[in-house]
C-alpha positions as CSV (number, residue, x, y, z in Angstrom):
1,X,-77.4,-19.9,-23.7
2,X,-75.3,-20.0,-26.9
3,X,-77.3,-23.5,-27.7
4,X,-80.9,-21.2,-27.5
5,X,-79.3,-18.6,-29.7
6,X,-78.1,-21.4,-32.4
7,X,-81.5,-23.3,-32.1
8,X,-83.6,-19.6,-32.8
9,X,-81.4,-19.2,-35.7
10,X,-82.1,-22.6,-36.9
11,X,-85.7,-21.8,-36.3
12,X,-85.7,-18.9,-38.2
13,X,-83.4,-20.4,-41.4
14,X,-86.3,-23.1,-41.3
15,X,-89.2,-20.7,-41.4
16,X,-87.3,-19.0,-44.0
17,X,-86.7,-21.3,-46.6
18,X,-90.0,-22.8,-45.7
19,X,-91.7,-19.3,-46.9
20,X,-89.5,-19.1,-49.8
21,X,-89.8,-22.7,-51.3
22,X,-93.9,-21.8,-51.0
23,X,-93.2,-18.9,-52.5
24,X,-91.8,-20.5,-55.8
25,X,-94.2,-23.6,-55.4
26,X,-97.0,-21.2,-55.9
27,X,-95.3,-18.9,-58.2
28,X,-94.6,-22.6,-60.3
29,X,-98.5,-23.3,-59.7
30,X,-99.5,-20.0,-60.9
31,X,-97.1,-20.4,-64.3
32,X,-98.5,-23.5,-64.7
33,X,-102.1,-22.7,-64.6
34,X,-101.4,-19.5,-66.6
35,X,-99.9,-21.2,-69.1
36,X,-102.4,-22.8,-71.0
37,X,-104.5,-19.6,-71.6
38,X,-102.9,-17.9,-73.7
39,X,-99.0,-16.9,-74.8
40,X,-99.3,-13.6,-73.4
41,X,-99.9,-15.0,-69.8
42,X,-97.0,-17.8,-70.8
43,X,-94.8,-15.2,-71.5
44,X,-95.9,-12.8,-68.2
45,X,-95.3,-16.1,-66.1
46,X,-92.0,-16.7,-67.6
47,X,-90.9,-13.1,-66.8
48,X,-92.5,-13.4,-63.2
49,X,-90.8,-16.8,-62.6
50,X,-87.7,-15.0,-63.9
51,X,-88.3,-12.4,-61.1
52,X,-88.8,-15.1,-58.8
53,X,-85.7,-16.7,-59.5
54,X,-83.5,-13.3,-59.0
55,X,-85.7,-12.8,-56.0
56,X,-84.7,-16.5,-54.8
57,X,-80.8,-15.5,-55.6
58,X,-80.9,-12.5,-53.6
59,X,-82.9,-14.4,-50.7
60,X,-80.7,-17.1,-51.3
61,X,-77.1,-14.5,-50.7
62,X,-79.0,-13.0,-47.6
63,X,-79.4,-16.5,-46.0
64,X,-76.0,-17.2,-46.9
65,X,-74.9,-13.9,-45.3
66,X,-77.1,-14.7,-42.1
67,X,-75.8,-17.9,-41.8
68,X,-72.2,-16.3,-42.2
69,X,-72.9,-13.7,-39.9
70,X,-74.4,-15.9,-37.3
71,X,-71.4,-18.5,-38.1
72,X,-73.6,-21.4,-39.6
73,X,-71.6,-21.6,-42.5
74,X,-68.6,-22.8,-42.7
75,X,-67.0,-19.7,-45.0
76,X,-66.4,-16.7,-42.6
77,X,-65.8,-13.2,-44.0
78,X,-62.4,-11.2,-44.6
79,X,-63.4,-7.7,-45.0
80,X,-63.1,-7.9,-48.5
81,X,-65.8,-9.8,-48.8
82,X,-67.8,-8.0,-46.4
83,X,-67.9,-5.4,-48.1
84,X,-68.4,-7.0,-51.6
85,X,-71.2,-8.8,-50.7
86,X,-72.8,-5.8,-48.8
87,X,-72.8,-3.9,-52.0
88,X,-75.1,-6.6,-53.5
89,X,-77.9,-5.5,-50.9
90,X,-77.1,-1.9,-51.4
91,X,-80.9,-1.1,-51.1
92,X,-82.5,-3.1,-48.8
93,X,-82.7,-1.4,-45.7
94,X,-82.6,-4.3,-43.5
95,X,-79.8,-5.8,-44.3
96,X,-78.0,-2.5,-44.0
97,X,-79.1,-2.3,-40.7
98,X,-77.8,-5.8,-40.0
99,X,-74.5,-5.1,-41.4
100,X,-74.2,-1.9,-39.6
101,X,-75.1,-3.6,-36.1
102,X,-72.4,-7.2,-36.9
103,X,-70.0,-4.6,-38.4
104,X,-70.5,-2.9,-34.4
105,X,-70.4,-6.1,-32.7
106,X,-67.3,-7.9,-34.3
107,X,-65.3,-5.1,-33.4
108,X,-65.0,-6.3,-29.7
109,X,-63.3,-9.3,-31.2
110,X,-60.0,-7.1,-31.9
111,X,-58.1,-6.7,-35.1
112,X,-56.4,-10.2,-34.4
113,X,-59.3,-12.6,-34.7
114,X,-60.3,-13.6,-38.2
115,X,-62.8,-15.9,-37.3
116,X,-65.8,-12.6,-37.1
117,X,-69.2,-14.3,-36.5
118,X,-71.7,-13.9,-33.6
119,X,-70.6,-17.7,-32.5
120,X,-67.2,-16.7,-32.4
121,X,-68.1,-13.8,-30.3
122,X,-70.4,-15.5,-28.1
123,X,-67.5,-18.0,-27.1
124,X,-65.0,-14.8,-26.9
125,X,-67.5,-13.2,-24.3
126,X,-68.2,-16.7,-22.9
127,X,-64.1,-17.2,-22.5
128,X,-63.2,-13.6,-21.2
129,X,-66.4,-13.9,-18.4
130,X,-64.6,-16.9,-17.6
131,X,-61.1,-15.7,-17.5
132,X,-62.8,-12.7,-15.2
133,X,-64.4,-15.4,-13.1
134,X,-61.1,-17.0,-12.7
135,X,-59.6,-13.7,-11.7
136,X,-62.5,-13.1,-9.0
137,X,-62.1,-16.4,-7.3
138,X,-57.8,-15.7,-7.5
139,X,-58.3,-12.4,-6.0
140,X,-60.7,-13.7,-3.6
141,X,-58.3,-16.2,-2.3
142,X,-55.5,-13.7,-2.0
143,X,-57.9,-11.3,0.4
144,X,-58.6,-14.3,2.3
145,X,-54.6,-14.8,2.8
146,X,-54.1,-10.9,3.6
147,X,-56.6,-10.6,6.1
148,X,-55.4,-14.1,7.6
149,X,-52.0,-12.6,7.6
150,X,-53.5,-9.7,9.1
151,X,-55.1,-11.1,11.7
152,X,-52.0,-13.0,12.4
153,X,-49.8,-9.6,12.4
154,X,-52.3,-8.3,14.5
155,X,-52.2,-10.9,16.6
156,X,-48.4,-11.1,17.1
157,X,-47.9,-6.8,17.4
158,X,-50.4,-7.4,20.6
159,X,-48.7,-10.2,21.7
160,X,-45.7,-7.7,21.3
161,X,-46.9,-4.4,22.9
162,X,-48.2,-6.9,25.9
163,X,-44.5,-8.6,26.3
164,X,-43.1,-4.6,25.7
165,X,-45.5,-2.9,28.6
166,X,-44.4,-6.1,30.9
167,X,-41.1,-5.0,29.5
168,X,-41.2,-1.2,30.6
169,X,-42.8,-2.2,33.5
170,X,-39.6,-4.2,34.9
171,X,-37.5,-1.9,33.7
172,X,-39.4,1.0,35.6
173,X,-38.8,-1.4,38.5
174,X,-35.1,-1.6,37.5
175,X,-34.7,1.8,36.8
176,X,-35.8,2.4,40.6
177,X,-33.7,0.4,42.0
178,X,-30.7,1.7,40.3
179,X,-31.7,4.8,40.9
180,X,-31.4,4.3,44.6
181,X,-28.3,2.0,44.8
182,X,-26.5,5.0,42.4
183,X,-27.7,7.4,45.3
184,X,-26.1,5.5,47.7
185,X,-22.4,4.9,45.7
186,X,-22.9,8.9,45.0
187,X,-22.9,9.5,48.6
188,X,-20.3,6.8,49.4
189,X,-18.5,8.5,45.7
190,X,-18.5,12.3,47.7
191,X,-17.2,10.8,50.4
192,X,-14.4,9.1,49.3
193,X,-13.2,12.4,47.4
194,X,-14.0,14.4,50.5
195,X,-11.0,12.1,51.7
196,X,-8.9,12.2,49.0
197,X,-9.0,15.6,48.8
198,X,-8.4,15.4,52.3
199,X,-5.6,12.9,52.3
200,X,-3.8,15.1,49.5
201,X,-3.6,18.4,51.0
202,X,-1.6,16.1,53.5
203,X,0.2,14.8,50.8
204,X,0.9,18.0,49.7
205,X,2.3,19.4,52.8
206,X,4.2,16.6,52.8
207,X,5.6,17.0,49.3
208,X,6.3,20.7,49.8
209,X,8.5,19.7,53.2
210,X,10.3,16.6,51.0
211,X,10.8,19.2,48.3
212,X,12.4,22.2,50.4
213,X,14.8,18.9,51.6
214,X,15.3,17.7,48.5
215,X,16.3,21.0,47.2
216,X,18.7,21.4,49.9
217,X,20.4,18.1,48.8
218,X,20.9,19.2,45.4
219,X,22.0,22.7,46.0
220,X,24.6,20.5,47.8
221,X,24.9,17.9,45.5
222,X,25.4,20.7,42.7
223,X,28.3,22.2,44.7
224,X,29.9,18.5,45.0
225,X,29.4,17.9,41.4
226,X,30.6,21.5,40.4
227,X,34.1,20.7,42.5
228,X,34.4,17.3,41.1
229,X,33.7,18.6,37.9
230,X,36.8,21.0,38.3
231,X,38.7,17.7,39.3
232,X,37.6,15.5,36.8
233,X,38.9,18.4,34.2
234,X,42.8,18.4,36.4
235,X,42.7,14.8,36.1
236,X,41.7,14.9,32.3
237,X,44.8,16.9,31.4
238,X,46.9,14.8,33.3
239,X,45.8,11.5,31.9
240,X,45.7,13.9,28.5
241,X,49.1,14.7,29.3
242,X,49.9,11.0,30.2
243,X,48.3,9.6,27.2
244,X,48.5,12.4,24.9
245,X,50.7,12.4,21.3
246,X,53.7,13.6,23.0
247,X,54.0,10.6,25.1
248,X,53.3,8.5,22.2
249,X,56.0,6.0,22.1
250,X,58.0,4.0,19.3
251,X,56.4,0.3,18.4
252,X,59.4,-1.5,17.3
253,X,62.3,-1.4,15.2
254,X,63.9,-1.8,11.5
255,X,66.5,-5.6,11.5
256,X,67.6,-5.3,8.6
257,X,67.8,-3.2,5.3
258,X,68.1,-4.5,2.1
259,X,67.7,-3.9,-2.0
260,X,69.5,-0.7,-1.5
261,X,67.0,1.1,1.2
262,X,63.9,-0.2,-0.5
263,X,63.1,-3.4,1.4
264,X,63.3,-3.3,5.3
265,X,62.5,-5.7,8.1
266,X,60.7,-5.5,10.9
267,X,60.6,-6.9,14.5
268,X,56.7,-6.7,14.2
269,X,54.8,-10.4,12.9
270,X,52.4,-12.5,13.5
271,X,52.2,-12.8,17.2
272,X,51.8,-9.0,17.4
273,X,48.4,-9.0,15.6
274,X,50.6,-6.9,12.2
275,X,49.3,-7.8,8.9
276,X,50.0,-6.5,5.3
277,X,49.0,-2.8,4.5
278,X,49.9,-1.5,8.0
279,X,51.8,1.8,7.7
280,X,54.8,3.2,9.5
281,X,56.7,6.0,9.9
282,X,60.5,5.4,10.3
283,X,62.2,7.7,13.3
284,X,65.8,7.5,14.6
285,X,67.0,4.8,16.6
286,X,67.7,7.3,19.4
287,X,64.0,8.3,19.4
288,X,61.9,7.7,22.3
289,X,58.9,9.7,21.8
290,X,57.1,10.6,18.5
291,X,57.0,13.8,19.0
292,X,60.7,14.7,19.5
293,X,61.4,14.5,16.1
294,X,59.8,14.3,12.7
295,X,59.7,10.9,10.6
296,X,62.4,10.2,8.0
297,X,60.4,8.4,6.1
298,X,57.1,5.4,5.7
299,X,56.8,2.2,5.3
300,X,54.0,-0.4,4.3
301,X,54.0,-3.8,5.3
302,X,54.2,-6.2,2.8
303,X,54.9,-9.9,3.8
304,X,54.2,-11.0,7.3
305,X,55.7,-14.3,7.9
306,X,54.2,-17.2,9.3
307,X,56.9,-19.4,10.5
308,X,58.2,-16.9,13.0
309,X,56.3,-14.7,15.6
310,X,58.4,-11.7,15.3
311,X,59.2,-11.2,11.7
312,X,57.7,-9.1,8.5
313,X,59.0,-7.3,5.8
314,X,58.2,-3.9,4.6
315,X,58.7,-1.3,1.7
316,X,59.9,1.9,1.4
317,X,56.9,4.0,0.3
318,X,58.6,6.8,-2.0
319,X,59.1,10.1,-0.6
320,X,59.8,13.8,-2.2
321,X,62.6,13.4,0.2
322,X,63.7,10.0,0.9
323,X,66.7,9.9,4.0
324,X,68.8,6.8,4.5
325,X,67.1,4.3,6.7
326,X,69.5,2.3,9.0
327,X,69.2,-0.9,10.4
328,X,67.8,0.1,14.3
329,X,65.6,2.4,13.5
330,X,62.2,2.6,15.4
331,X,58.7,2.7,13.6
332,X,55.4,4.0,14.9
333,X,52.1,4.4,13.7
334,X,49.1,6.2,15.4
335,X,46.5,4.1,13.7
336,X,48.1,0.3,15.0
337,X,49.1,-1.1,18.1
338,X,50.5,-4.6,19.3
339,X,47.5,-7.2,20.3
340,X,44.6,-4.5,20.1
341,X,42.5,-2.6,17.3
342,X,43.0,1.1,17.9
343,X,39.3,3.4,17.2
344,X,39.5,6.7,15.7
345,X,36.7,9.3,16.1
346,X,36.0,12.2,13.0
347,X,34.7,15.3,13.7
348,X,33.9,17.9,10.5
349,X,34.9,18.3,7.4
350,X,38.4,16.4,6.3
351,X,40.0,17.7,3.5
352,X,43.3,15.7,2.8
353,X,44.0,17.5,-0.8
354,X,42.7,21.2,-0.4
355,X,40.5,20.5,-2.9
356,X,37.5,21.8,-1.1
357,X,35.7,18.2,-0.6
358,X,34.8,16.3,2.2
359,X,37.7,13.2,1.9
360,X,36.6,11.0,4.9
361,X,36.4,8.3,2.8
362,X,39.4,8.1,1.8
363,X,40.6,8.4,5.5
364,X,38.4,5.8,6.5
365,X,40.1,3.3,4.2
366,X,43.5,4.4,5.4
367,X,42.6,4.1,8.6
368,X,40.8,0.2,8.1
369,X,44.3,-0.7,6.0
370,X,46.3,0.1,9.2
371,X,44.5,-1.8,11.3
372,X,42.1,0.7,12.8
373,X,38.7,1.2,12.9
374,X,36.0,4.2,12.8
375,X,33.9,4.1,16.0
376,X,32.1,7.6,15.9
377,X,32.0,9.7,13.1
378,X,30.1,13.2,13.0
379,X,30.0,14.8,9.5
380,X,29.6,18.0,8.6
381,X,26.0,18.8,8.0
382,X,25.5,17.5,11.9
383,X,25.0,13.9,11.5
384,X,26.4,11.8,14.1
385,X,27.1,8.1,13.6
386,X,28.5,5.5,16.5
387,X,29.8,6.2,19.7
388,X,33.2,6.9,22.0
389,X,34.1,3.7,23.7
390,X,37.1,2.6,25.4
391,X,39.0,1.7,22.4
392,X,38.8,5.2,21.0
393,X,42.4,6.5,20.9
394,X,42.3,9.8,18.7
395,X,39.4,12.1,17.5
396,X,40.6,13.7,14.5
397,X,39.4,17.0,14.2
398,X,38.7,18.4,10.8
399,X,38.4,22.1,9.4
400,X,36.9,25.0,12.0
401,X,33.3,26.5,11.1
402,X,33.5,29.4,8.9
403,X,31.0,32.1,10.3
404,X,29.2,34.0,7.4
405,X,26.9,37.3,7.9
406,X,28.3,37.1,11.7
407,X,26.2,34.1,12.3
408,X,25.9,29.8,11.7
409,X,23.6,28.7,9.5
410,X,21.1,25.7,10.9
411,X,23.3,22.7,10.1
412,X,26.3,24.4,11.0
413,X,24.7,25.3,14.4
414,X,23.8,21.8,14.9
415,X,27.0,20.7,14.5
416,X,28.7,23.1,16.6
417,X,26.5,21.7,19.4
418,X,27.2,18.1,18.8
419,X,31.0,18.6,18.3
420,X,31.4,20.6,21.6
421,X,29.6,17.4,23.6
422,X,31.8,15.1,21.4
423,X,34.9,16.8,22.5
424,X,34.2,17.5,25.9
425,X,33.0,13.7,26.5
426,X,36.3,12.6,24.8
427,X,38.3,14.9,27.4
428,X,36.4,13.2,29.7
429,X,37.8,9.5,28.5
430,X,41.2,10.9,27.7
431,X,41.2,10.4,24.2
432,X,43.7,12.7,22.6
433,X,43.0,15.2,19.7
434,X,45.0,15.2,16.4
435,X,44.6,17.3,13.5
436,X,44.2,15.5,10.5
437,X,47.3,16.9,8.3
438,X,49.9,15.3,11.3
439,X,47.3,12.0,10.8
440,X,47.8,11.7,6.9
441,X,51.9,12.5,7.9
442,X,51.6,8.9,9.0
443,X,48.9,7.2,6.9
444,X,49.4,8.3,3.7
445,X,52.5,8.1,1.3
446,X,53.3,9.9,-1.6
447,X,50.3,10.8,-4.0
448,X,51.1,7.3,-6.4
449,X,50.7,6.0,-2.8
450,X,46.8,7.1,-1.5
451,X,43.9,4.0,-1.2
452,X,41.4,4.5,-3.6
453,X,38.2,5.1,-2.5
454,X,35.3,3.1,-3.9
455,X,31.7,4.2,-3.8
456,X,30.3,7.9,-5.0
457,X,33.6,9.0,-3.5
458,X,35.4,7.6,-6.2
459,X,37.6,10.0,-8.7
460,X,39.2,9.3,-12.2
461,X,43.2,10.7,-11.1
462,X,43.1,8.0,-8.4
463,X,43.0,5.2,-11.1
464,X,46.5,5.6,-12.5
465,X,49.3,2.5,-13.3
466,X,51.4,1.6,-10.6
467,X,55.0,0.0,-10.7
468,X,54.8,-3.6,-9.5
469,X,56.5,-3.5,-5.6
470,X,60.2,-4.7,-5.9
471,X,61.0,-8.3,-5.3
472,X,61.5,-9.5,-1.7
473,X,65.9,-9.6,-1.5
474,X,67.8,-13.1,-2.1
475,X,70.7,-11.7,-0.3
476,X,71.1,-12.8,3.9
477,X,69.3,-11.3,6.4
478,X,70.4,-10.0,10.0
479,X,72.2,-12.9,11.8
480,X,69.5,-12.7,14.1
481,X,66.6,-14.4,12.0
482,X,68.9,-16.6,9.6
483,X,70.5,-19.8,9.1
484,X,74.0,-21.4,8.7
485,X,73.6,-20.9,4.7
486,X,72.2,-17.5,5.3
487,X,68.3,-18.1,4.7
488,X,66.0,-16.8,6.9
489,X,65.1,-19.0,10.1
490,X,61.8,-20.6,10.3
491,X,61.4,-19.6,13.8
């Protein structure tokens, strides 16, 4: 179609120039032949070829701007020169028209294309109907795919509403005949609790006679318990009274005093279990029990010796009041005892300097340096730690509660609970009570003499200087543990 068009155009450029080189051949003829008449007609033909040539110059720019508008020509036109040459054919009506209608039809070529020309449009309309046809054929081919793909989805949702009804229809089936077999295990179900309800009101009658027995047995097993209750509290305060402090008796004996009263030795060593830091209080040699009279004064083991089995030395803790110590005096100490560890149990608050604080620290280190050990221990805000056990010897008891506003505050309440059990079970094991002033009598020496706690119970006054202990005597010992040149005996 676009080789018609350019062959018309041709046509017409041909016919043009055709008319317009006839034009100036006869316009030529005609100058020619007027020429020899006369200079008047010379001069007319000379003006009328002059006309001629202007007309062929403005012929000549319209086929130029034909051929550029139907893109024959090899220039193309920027709209600068459109619209210089269009002012050179201001008045001719035709070629306004012309302009008007290319001016129209290269604006479907779009601001972008420089190349305006009905050639260039022609292939433009040429490429976009093929582009569209392009687009056709691709949309085509993608309604063939969806309706293939809908026929298959089609095809597979009846496949799967047939498979679904064959489904529900063997499930109907199913349904049934559960249906039926949960009829028959509800009848067998009502049954079965028709007998257990059965088999407990038997069960019940039975229960009611076991219970009226029972509660026979333990209206008599209540009265047996209450009577050996009362016995078990006789025989508490007899093994109390067999076991108790006053029946407390000495643990050995001073051998031999020396360095003027401030070294002593001891009948105590190695085979009784005695090792440094063990405390004693000294009693008269005539003592037998602790309680008959009070101590004259303390000692702490110092030197246990390992060459004999029976042998230690001791010094003379200083006292407000010291009293002579003789050779023969007995020793005793609540907290030690030959071959076994003794446990101690604290109850409450212990206060060892009236100071207002809890010390049970501090009595829990004299207690470990003497060869004891803490088994149960209940503090005072209720807090219970260990247990009695047969090695429990004494349960020191601390301050008493102090009622304010006629009743106990909570923790005071809970400990008033717990302490009453603690002391009735240790009744109950015959461990003897003793308060914890007559304890530190024992334990503790002067104040240059107290352990130092460590811990948050530590305090400042306890870290003062101490005088080194005095030198172990060079002098003899008792006859007993010496010998011929007066050294002590290796056994």
């Amino acid at each position: 179609m676009a080789r018609d068009r350019n062959l018309y155009v041709w046509q017409a450029y041909v016919i043009v120039m055709s008319f317009v080189s006839l034009l100036s051949i006869g316009a030529l003829c005609y100058v020619i032949f007027q020429s020899g008449t006369n200079s008047k007609t010379v001069e007319a033909m000379k003006a009328q070829a002059s006309d001629s040539d202007g007309k062929l110059r403005e012929e000549l720019k319209k086929t130029d701007l034909l051929k550029r508008v139907l893109g024959a020509s090899s220039k193309t036109f920027d709209q600068a020169g459109l619209d210089q040459l269009s002012q050179s054919f201001s008045g001719d009506a035709e070629i306004a028209d012309i302009q008007k209608k290319y001016v129209a039809d290269m604006g479907l070529l779009g601001p972008n294309v420089t190349d305006k020309s009905y050639v260039k449009l022609v292939e433009t309309l040429m490429q976009t109907v093929r582009e569209r046809n392009l687009q056709v054929d691709a949309q085509a081919k993608r309604e063939e795919d969806l309706k293939a793909k809908y026929d298959a989805t089609i095809k597979q949702e009846t496949e799967a509403r047939e498979a679904e009804r064959k489904r529900a229809n063997e499930l109907a089936q199913q349904l049934e005949q559960t249906q039926v077999a949960y009829a028959q295990k509800e009848k067998e179900r009502q049954d079965e609790i028709t007998k257990i309800q059965q088999d407990r009101q038997k069960l019940a009658q039975q229960a009611e006679t076991e219970k009226r027995t029972y509660l026979t047995e333990i209206d008599k097993l209540t009265k047996k318990r209450d009577e050996l209750a009362k016995q078990n509290e006789v025989l508490g305060k007899q093994l109390e009274e067999i076991k108790g402090e006053d029946f407390q008796y000495v643990q050995g004996k001073i051998t031999e005093v020396v360095d003027g009263g401030q070294t002593v030795y001891l009948n105590l060593g190695r085979a009784d279990g005695l090792r440094p830091g063990v405390r004693f209080a000294v009693l008269d040699d005539d003592t037998s029990k602790v309680a008959d009279v009070a101590p004259k004064a303390r000692l702490e083991v110092v030197e246990v010796n390992q060459q004999t089995d029976h042998l230690s030395r001791a010094r003379v803790l200083p006292d407000r009041f010291p009293t002579t110590i003789l050779r023969g005096d007995r020793i005793y100490s609540p907290a030690w005892q030959p071959g076994r560890k003794v446990s101690f149990g604290l109850v409450g608050k212990l206060d060892i300097n009236g100071d207002g604080k809890d010390d049970r620290d501090t009595v829990k280190a004299l207690i470990a340096q003497n060869g004891g050990d803490v088994s149960v221990d209940l503090r005072p805000d209720g807090r219970m730690e260990g247990n009695l056990n047969v090695n429990t010897r004494w349960l020191v008891v601390g301050e008493e509660f102090k009622v304010l506003g006629g009743q106990l505050d909570a923790a005071s309440e809970v400990m008033g609970k717990r302490r009453l059990e603690l002391e009735q079970q240790a009744k109950s094991m015959g461990v003897s009570r003793i308060n914890l002033d007559k304890l530190m009598g024992y334990l503790r020496g002067s104040n240059d003499e107290d352990i130092v706690p460590l811990g948050s119970a530590t305090r400042a006054d306890d870290f003062k200087r101490r005088d080194p202990p005095p030198p172990p005597s060079k002098g003899r010992v008792s006859g007993l543990f010496q010998t011929p040149d007066g050294q002590a005996s290796p056994k």
